[in-house]
C-alpha positions in Angstrom: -49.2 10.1 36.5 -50.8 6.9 35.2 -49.4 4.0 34.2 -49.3 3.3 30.1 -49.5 -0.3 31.1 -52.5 0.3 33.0 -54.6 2.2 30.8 -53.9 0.0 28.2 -55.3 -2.5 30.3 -58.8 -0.6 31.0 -58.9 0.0 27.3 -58.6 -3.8 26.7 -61.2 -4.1 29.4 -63.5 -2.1 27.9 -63.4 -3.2 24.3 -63.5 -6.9 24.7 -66.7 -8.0 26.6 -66.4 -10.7 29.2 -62.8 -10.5 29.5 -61.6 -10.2 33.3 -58.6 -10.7 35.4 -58.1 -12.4 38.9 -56.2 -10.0 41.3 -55.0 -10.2 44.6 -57.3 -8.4 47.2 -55.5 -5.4 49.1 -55.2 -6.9 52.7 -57.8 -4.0 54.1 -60.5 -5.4 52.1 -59.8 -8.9 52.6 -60.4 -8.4 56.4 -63.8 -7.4 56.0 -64.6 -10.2 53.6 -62.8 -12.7 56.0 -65.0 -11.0 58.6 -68.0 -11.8 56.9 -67.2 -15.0 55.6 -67.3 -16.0 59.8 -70.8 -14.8 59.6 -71.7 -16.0 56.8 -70.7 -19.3 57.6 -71.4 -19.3 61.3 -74.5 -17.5 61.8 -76.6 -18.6 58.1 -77.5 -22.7 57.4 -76.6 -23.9 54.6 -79.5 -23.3 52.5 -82.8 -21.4 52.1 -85.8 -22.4 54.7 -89.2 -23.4 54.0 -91.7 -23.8 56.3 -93.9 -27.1 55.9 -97.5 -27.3 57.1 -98.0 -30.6 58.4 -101.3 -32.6 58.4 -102.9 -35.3 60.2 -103.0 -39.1 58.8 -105.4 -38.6 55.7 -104.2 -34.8 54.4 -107.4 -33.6 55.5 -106.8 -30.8 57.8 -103.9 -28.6 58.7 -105.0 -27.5 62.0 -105.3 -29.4 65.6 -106.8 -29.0 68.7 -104.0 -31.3 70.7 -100.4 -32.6 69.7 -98.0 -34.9 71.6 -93.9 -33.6 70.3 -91.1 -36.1 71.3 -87.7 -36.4 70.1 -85.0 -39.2 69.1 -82.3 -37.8 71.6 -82.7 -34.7 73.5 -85.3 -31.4 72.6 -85.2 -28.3 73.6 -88.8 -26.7 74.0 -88.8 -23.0 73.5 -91.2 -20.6 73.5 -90.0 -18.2 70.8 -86.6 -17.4 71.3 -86.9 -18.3 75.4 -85.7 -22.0 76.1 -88.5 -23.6 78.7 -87.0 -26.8 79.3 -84.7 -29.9 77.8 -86.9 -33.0 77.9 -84.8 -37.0 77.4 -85.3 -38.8 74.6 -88.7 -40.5 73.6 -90.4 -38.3 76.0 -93.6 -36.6 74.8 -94.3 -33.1 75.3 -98.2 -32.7 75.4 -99.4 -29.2 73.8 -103.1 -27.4 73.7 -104.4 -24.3 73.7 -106.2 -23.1 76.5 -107.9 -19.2 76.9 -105.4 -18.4 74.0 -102.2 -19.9 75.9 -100.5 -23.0 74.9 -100.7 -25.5 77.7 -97.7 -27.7 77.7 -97.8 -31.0 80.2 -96.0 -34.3 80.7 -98.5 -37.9 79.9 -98.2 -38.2 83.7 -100.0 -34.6 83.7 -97.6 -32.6 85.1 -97.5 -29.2 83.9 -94.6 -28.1 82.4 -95.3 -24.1 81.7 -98.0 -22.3 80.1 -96.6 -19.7 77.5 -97.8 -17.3 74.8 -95.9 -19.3 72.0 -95.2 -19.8 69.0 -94.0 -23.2 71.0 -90.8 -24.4 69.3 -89.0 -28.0 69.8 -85.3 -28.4 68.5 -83.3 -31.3 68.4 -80.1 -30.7 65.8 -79.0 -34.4 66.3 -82.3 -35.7 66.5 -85.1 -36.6 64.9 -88.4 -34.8 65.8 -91.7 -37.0 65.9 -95.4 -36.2 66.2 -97.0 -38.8 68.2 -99.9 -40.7 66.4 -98.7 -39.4 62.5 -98.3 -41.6 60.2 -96.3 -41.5 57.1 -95.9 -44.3 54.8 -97.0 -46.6 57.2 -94.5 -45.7 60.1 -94.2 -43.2 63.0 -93.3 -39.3 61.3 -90.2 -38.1 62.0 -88.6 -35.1 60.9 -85.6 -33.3 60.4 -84.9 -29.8 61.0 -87.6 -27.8 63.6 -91.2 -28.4 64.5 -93.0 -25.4 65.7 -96.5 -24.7 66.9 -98.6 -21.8 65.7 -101.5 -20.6 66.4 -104.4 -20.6 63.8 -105.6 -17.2 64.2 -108.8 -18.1 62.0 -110.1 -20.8 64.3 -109.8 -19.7 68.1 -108.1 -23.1 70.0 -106.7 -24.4 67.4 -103.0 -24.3 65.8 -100.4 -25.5 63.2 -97.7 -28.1 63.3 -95.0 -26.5 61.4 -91.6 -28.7 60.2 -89.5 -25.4 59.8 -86.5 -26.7 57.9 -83.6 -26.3 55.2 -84.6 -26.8 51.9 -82.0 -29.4 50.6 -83.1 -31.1 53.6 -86.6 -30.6 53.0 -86.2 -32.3 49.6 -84.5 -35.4 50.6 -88.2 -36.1 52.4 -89.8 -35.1 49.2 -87.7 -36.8 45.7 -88.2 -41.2 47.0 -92.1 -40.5 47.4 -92.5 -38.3 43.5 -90.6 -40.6 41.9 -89.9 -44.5 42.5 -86.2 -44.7 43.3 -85.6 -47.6 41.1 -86.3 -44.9 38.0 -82.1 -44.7 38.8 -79.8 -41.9 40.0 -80.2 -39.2 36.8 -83.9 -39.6 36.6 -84.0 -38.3 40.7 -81.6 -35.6 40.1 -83.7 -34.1 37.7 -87.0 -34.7 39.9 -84.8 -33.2 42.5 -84.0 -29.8 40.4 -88.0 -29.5 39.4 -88.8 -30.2 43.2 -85.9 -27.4 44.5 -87.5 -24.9 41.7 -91.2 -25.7 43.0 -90.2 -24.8 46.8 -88.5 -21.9 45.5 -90.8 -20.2 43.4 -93.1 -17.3 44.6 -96.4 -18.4 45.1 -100.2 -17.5 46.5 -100.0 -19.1 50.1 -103.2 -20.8 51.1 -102.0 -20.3 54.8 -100.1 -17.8 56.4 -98.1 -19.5 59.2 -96.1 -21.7 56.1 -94.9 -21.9 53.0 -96.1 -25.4 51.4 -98.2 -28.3 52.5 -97.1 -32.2 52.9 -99.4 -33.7 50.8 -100.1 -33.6 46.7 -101.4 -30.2 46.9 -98.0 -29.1 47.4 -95.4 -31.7 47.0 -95.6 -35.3 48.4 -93.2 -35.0 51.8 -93.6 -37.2 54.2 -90.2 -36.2 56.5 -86.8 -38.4 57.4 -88.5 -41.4 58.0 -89.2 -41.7 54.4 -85.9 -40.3 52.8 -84.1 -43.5 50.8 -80.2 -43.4 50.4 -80.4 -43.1 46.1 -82.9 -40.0 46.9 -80.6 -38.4 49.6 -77.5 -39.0 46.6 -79.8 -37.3 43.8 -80.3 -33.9 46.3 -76.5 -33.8 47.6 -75.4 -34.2 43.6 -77.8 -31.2 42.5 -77.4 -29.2 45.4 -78.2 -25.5 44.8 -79.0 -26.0 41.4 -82.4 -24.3 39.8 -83.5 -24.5 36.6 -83.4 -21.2 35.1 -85.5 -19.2 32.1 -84.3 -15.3 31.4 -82.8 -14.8 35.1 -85.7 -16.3 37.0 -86.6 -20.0 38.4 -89.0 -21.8 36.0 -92.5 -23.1 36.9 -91.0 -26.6 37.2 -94.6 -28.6 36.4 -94.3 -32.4 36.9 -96.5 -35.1 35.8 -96.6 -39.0 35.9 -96.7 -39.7 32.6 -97.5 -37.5 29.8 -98.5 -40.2 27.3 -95.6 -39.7 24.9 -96.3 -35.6 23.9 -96.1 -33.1 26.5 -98.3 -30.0 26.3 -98.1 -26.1 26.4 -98.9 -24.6 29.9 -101.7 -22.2 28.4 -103.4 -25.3 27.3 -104.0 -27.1 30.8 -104.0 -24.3 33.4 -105.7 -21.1 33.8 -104.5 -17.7 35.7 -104.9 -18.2 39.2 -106.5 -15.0 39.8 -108.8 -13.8 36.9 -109.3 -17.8 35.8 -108.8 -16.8 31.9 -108.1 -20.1 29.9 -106.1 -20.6 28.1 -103.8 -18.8 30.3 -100.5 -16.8 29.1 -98.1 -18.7 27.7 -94.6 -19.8 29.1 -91.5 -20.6 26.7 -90.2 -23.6 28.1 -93.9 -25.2 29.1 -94.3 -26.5 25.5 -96.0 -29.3 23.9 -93.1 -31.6 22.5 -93.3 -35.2 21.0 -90.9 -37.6 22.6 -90.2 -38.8 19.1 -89.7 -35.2 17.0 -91.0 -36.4 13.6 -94.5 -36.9 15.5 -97.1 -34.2 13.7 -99.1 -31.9 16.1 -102.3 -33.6 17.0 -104.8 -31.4 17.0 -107.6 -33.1 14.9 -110.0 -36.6 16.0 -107.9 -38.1 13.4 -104.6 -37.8 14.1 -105.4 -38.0 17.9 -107.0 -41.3 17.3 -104.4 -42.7 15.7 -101.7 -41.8 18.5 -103.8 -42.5 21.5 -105.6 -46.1 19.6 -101.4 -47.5 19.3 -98.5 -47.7 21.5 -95.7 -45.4 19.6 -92.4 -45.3 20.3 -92.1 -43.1 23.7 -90.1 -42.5 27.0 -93.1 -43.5 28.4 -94.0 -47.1 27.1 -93.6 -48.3 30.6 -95.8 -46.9 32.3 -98.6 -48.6 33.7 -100.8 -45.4 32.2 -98.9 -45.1 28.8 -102.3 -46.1 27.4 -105.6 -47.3 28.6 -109.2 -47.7 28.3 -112.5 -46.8 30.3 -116.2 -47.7 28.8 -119.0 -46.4 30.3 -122.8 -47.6 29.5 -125.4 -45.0 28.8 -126.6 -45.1 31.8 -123.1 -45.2 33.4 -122.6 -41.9 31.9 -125.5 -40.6 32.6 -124.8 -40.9 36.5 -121.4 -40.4 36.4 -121.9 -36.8 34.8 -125.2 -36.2 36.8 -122.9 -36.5 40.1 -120.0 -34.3 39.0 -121.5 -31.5 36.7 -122.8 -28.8 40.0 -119.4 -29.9 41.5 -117.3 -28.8 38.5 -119.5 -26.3 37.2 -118.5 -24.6 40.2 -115.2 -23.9 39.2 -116.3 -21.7 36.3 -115.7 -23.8 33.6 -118.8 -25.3 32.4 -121.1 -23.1 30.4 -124.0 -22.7 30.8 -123.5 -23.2 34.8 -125.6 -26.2 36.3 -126.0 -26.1 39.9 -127.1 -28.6 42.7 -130.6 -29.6 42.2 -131.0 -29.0 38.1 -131.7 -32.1 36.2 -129.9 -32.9 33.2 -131.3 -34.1 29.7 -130.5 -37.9 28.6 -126.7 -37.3 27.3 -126.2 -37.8 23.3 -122.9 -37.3 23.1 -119.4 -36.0 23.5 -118.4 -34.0 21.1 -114.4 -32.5 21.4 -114.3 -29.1 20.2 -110.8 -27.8 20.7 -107.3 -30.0 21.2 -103.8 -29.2 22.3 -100.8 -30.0 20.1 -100.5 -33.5 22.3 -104.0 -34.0 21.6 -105.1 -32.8 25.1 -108.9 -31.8 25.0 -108.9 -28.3 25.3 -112.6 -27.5 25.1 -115.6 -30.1 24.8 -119.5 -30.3 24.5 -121.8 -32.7 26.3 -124.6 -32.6 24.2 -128.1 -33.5 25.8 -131.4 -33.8 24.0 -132.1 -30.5 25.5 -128.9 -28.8 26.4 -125.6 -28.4 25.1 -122.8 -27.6 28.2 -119.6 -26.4 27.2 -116.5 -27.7 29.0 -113.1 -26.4 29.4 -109.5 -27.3 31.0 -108.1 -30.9 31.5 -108.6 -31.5 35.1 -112.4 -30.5 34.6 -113.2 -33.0 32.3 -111.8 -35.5 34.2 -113.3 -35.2 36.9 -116.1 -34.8 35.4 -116.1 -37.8 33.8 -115.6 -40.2 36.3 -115.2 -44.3 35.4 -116.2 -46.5 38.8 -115.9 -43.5 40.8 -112.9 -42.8 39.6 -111.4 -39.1 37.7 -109.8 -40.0 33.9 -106.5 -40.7 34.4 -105.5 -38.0 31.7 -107.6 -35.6 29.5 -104.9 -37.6 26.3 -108.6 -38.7 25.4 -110.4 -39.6 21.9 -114.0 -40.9 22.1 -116.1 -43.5 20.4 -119.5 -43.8 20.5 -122.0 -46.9 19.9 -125.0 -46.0 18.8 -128.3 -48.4 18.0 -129.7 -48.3 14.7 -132.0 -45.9 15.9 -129.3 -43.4 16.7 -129.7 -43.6 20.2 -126.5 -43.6 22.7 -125.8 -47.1 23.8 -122.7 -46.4 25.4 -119.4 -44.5 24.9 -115.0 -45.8 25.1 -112.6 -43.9 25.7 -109.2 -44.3 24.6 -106.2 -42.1 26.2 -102.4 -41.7 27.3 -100.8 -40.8 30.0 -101.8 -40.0 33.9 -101.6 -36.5 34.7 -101.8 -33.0 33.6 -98.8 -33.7 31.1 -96.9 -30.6 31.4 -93.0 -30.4 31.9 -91.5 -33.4 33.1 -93.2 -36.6 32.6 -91.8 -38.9 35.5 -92.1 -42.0 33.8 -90.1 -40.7 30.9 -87.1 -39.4 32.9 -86.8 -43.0 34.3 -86.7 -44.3 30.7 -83.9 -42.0 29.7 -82.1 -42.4 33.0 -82.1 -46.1 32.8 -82.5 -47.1 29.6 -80.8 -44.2 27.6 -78.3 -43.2 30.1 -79.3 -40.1 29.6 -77.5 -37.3 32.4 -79.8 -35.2 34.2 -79.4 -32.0 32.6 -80.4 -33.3 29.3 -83.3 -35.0 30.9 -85.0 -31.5 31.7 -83.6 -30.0 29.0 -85.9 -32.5 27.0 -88.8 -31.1 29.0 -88.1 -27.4 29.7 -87.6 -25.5 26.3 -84.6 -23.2 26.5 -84.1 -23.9 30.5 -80.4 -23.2 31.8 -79.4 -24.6 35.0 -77.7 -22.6 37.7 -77.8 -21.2 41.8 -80.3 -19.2 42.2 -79.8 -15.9 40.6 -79.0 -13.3 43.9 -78.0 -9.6 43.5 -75.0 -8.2 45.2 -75.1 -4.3 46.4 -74.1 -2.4 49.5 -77.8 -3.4 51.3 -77.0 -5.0 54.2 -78.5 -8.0 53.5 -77.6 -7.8 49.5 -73.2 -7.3 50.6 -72.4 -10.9 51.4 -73.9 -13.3 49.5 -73.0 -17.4 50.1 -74.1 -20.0 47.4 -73.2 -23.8 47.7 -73.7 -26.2 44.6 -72.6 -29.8 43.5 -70.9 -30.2 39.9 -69.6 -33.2 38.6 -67.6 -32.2 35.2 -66.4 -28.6 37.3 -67.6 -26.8 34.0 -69.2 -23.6 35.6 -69.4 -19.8 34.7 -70.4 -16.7 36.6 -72.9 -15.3 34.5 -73.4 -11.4 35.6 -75.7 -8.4 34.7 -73.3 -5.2 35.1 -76.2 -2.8 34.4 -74.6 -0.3 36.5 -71.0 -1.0 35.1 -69.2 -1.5 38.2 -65.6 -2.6 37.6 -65.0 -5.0 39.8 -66.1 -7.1 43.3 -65.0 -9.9 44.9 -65.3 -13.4 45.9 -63.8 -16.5 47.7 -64.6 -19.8 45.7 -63.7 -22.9 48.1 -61.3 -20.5 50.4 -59.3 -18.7 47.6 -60.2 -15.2 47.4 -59.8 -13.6 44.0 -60.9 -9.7 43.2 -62.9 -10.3 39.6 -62.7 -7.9 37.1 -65.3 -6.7 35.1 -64.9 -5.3 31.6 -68.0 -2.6 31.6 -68.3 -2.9 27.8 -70.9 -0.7 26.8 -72.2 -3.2 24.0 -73.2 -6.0 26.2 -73.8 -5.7 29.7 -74.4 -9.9 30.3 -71.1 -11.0 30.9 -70.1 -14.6 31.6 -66.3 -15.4 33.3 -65.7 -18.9 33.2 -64.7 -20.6 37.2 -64.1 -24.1 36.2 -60.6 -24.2 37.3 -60.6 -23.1 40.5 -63.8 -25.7 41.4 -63.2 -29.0 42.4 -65.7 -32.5 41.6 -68.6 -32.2 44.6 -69.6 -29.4 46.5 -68.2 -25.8 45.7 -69.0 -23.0 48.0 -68.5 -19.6 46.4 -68.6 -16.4 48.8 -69.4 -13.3 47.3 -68.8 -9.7 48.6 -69.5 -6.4 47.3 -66.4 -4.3 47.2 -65.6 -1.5 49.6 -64.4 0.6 46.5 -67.7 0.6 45.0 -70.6 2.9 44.1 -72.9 2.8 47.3 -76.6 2.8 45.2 -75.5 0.2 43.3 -75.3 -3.2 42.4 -75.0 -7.0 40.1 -77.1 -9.5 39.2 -75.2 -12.8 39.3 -76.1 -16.6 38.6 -73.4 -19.7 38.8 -74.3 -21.3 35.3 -73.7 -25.5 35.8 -72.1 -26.8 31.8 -72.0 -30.4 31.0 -68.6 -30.9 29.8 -70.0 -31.3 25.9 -71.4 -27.8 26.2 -69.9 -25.0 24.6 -68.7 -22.4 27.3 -68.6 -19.5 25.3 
């Protein structure tokens, strides 16, 4: 017979959503969770890894015909999972590929073994260099693995991979995207847009990695380069994502956005069919730093903004606002050059390709303008031709000043004219370096430093409607889906599981910094988002929660679950 008690319970369990109780674990079940708690803990690192490609001196090409590998203590050099040798500190390990084998020798030419690879060199205390790299002016080092490849496009020649953990990863990357001197808040938030960027799906432009070193991917030039306020702003947002209806937002970063970021449709196009403006995203949205600042979508109202110095987060910036003048002829050349080049990428209509001549320029004429003023859509107009021109990073590259690409496409032109009418030469007056969408770097260091503003609020600011949590993970019987292990840092220990029970399981279980507790769940049939608050079983720094799906449990099913971070004044529920 059942309990009254207890079915009063389930009832009270089922009516009021997002109600739960901690239980203790029966003893049979603990042993498998303690069981894979060891391998968890034992067997996993500590966070996700991302494989970097690595390139030579200038970022010009990711493949090499010869590298020499050497360590700061010890290496072990491995060919795949096989260990070849141990090799002393400072030593260099020459590798090249020779009739599809990589050749590994000694600078005194001896001949260490000649294996199919991948070739992999590990030093866990170390530091591992590549000889002749330079990053910021000294020898490259890096944490975590270096393996090499082979590039099975060009025959000979391979990768240099840094295989490493990501919170690793980004203590190379945060001190060379953002000056440290913009102060500790300002870096944790570039490090929570950096963490989303390496985490986010994406399009690979090579197989054999994940992300590049260099501005094409995200600036990260390894442990020589890591500075102790960067290394603080990683450890204090460890695991923590910014998050937009369950998945990781397109964290876009700028410089400086001038004072009014834009919409994402406005400044990039789909990747793959190249429609612009592309689909929009909720929390990429134009915003004014100052709200009461009107939409400026008209030469007017541009003019005005981009002509003065508002009130912004970004007044100190060396780009908050700036000039270029170009003479007719000037412009003439300078658009000459660049039109085949960017009429290439599809975005100049009618195309004009290498070898046409173009028509003495009239004038510039902006058709179309984001809310922040961002040209949109503009005409060159030539005696005998007018070319349409669309997307930011188009037209400024197109219009080059001393051989150099407009530092934003914040722009509003004026144009001298003789008394004849003809073009004697054209200004331009803008805001901002960048493509201006998300967080503007320049204005989280104003808010950090001058405001003292926390991080969260900072990309709050920038991301529309962002929360910020782990990575969102879901727990089922799948081997690889039954033991899930998330580490974060929180400072006010104001957290709450936040959990999709779409399959109305009634319980699982976790272990939050060695206490194991079974969690209830309340399966209302009104709202299957429920959100359990953890704060006081966290303590200030790093929390580790262990999750494990319950023995008890359907087998063909599962949870979706997130660990939402709360600043203290936040409302929990």
């Amino acid at each position: 017979m059942i309990n009254k008690f207890w079915v009063i319970i389930l009832l009270i369990g089922l009516i009021l959503p997002g109600q739960f109780v901690f239980a203790e674990i029966p003893e049979a079940t603990l042993q498998i969770a303690r069981e894979a708690e060891i391998r968890t803990a034992f067997e996993n690192p500590k966070s996700e890894i991302v494989r970097v490609g690595i390139g030579d001196s200038s970022f010009n090409k990711y493949d090499y015909d010869r590298a020499g590998i050497f360590s700061t203590v010890e290496m072990s050099v491995l060919d795949g999972e096989d260990n070849i040798t141990n090799v002393p500190a400072y030593k260099t390990v020459n590798v090249k590929l020779s009739s599809d084998m990589f050749v590994l020798t000694y600078d005194n030419g001896e001949v260490i073994d000649q294996v199919k690879g991948p070739v992999r060199f590990l030093s866990p205390n170390g530091r591992l260099g590549v000889r002749n790299l330079k990053r910021v002016g000294s020898q490259a080092l890096y944490r975590g693995e270096i393996e090499i490849t082979k590039y099975n496009k060009k025959p000979g020649r391979f990768h240099i991979v840094n295989v490493i953990e990501v919170e690793d990863y980004l203590k190379g990357v945060v001190p060379n995207e953002m000056p440290v001197h913009f102060g500790l808040e300002a870096l944790k938030a570039q490090s929570v847009a950096a963490r989303n960027y390496v985490l986010s799906p994406r399009i690979k432009a090579y197989d054999a990695f994940d992300v590049v070193d260099s501005v094409a991917s995200q600036v990260y030039f390894g442990a020589g380069s890591e500075k102790d306020l960067g290394t603080f702003a990683v450890e204090e947002t460890e695991g923590i994502v910014a998050l937009y209806n369950w998945d990781l937002i397109l964290a876009q970063y700028s410089s400086t956005a001038g004072g009014y970021t834009e919409s994402f449709a406005n400044v990039f196009s789909d990747p793959k069919s190249k429609v612009f403006p592309s689909v929009s995203k909720p929390y990429l949205v134009a915003k004014p730093d100052m709200l009461s600042q009107k939409p400026l979508i008209n030469e007017e109202d541009a003019a005005a903004f981009y002509k003065s110095k508002p009130d912004s987060y970004d007044v100190k910036s060396p780009y908050f606002r700036w000039e270029r003048t170009w003479t007719k002829d000037e412009l003439q050349k300078a658009v000459a050059s660049n039109l085949a080049t960017q009429s290439a990428t599809g975005f100049v209509y009618p195309a004009f390709n290498k070898g046409n001549t173009l028509d003495e320029i009239v004038k510039l004429d902006v058709k179309l303008r984001g809310e922040s003023g961002k040209i949109i859509e503009m005409d060159i107009v030539t005696k005998s031709q007018t070319y349409k021109v669309f997307k930011e990073l188009v037209i400024r590259r197109l219009l080059t000043n001393n051989g150099k690409a407009l530092p934003s496409a914040n722009v509003v032109f004026e144009h001298d004219f003789d008394d004849n009418g003809n073009l004697l030469s054209v200004t331009a007056f803008g805001g901002g370096y960048g493509h201006g969408v998300g967080l503007s770097q320049y204005g989280a260091g104003f808010m950090a430093s001058e405001l003292k503003m926390p991080y969260d609020k900072i990309l709050k600011h920038y991301y529309t409607g962002i929360v910020l949590g782990t990575k969102p993970f879901i727990l089922s019987p799948a081997d690889n889906e039954r033991v899930v292990s998330q580490s974060f840092y929180t400072k006010d220990k104001c957290v709450r599981l936040v959990i999709d029970n779409k399959y109305q399981l009634s319980h699982f279980l976790v272990n939050i910094n060695g206490k194991e507790k079974d969690i209830k769940l309340s399966r209302s049939f009104f709202n299957r988002i429920e959100k359990i608050d953890i704060s006081k079983y966290l303590q200030k720094g790093r929390n580790t929660i262990i999750f494990y799906y319950p023995e008890d449990e359907y087998k063909d099913r599962g949870l979706r679950i997130f660990a939402e971070i709360i600043a203290k004044d936040d409302d929990l529920f």
